[in-house]
C-alpha positions in Angstrom: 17.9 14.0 2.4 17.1 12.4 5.8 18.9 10.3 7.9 17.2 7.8 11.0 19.8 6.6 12.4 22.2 8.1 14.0 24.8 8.5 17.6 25.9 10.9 19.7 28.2 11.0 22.6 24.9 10.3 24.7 26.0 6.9 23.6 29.3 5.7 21.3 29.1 8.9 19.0 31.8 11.4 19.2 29.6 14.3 18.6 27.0 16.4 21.1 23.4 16.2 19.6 23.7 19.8 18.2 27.2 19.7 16.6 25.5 16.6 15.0 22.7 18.4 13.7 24.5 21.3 12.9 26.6 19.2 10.6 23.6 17.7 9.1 22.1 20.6 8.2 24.6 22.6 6.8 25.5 19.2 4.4 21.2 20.4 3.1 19.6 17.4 5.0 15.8 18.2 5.5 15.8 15.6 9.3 17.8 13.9 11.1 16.9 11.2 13.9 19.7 11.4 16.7 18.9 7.4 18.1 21.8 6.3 20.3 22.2 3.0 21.7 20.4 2.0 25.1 18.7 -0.9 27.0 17.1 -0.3 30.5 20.4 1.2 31.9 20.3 4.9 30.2 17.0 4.6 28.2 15.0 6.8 30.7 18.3 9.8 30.3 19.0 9.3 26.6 15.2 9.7 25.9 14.9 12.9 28.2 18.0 14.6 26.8 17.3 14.1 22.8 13.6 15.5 23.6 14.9 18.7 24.9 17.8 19.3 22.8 15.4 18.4 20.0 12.5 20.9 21.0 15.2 23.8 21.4 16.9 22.7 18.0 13.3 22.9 16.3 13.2 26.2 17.9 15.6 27.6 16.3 16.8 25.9 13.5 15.1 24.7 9.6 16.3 21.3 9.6 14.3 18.9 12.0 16.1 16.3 14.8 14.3 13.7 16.2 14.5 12.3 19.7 14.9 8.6 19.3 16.4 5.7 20.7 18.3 2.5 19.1 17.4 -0.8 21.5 20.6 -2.5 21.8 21.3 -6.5 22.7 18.7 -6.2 24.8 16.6 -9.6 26.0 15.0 -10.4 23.8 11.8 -10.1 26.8 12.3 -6.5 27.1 11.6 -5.3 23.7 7.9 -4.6 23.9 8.2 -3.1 27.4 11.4 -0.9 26.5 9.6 0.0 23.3 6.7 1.2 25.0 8.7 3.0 27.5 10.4 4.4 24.5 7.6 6.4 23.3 5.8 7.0 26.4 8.6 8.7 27.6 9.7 11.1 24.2 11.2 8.7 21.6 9.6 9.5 18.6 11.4 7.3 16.6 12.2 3.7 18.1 15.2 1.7 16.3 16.5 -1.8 17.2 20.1 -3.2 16.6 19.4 -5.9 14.1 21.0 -9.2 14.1 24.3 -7.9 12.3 26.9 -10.3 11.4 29.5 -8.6 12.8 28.4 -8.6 16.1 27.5 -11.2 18.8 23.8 -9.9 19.0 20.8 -12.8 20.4 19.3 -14.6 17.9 15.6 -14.0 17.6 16.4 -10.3 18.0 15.1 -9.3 14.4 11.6 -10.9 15.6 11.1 -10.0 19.2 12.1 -5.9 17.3 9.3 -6.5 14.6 6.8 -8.1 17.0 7.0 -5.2 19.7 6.5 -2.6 17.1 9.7 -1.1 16.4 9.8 1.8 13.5 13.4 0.7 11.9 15.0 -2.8 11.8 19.0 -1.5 11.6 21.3 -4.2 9.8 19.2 -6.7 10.0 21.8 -9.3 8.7 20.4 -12.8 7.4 16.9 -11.8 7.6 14.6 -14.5 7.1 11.3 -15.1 5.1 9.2 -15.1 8.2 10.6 -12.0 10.0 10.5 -9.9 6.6 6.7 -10.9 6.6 6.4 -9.7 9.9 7.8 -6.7 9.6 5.4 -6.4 6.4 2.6 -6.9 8.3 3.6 -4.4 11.7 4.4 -1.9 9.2 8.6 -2.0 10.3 11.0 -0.6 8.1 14.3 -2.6 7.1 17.9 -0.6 6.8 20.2 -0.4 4.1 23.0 0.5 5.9 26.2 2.5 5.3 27.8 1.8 8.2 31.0 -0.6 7.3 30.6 -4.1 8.4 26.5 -4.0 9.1 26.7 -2.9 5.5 28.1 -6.7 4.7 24.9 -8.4 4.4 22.9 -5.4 2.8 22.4 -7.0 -0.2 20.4 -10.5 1.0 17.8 -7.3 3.1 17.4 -5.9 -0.4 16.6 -8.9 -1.9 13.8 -10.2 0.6 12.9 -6.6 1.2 11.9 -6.3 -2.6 10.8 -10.1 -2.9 8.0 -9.7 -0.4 7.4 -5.6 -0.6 9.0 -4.7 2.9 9.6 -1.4 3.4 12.8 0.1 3.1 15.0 2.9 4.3 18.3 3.9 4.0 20.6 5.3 6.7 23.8 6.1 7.8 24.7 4.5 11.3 26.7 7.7 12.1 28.8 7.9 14.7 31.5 10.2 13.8 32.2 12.6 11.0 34.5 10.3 9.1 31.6 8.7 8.0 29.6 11.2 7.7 27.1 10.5 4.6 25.7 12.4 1.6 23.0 11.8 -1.3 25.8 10.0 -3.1 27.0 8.1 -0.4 23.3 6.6 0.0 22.8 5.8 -3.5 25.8 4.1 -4.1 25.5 2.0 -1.3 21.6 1.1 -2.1 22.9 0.3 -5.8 25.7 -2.0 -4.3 22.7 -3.6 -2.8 21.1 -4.3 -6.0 18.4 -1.6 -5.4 17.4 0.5 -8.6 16.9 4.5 -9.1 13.1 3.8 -8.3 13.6 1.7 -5.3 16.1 4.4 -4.1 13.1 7.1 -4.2 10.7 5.1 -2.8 13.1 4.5 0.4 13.5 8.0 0.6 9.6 8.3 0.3 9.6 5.7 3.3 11.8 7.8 5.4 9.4 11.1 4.6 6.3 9.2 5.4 8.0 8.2 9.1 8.8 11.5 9.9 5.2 12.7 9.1 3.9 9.9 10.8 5.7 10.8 14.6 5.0 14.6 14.0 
């Protein structure tokens, strides 16, 4: 199992970035992506302290963590530059806050994410046509979230996801250990969707080939 998306108290999580992991890998997941929230405010000091708490971590521990980053309501003018400054500075895995509908995020996020490059589009709400192609086309992945409320419109990313062969991934927005997820958790959630046993796979397929691509 693997899970990209996830928060710790670097950001609104309640966990540090190793009791996180820990958890994670005693629950048998194979990587986890610690990505919490920033815009140009903490970017530069989230960044720094997931790539060395990551490097130890890989030291000395089986399961893998990867240093990432979620851009959050940012303009939507900053998301190439933060994106690049993302990865130049130790992000290995670069996620944007979609355009949920439970939160007041700009319109025109999902595209200004896809065009600058992102790796993930989280909860990427009413998704439209144009955007899925995009992210099609960059090579940007689309979440099926467990997280409750983002999870609300999970079912219209399945659907455009599959009608125009986007690629998919499916991930647990954690934040604290009450939602803490599991193999079942995931499939359940991606079968509420309307995803089937082999679209299920191949999202876990998607995650593997991320993780292989940023090591």
């Amino acid at each position: 199992m693997i899970d990209l998306h996830t928060h710790s108290l670097l950001s609104d999580g309640c966990l540090l970035p190793s009791e996180l992991v820990r958890r994670y890998e005693v629950a048998g997941f194979k990587a986890v992506a610690i990505t919490d929230h920033a815009d140009s405010s903490n970017i530069d000091f989230i960044i720094e302290s997931l790539a060395r708490v990551s490097k130890q971590l890989n030291k000395y521990w089986k399961i893998k963590t990867i240093p990432g980053i979620e851009l959050t309501h940012i303009p939507l003018q900053q998301f190439l530059s933060l994106t690049k400054r993302a990865r130049k500075n130790g992000a290995r895995l670069v996620v944007a806050h979609g355009e949920s509908p439970v939160e007041p995020v700009i319109t025109g996020t999902n595209r200004a994410a896809i065009k600058a490059g992102v790796d993930i589009l989280a909860h990427p709400g009413k998704i439209t046509k144009d955007d899925v192609l995009l992210a099609v086309k960059k090579g940007t992945c689309l979440e099926i979230t467990t997280r409750k409320g983002h999870s609300k419109t999970n079912a219209h990313v399945a659907s455009m996801a599959k009608k125009y062969s986007a690629k998919i991934t499916i991930d647990s927005d954690f934040h604290s250990p009450d939602n803490f997820p599991s193999d079942t958790l995931f499939r359940n959630v991606a079968r509420l969707a309307g995803l089937s046993d082999n679209d299920i796979v191949q999202a876990y397929k998607n995650s593997e080939a991320l993780i292989q691509k940023v090591y």
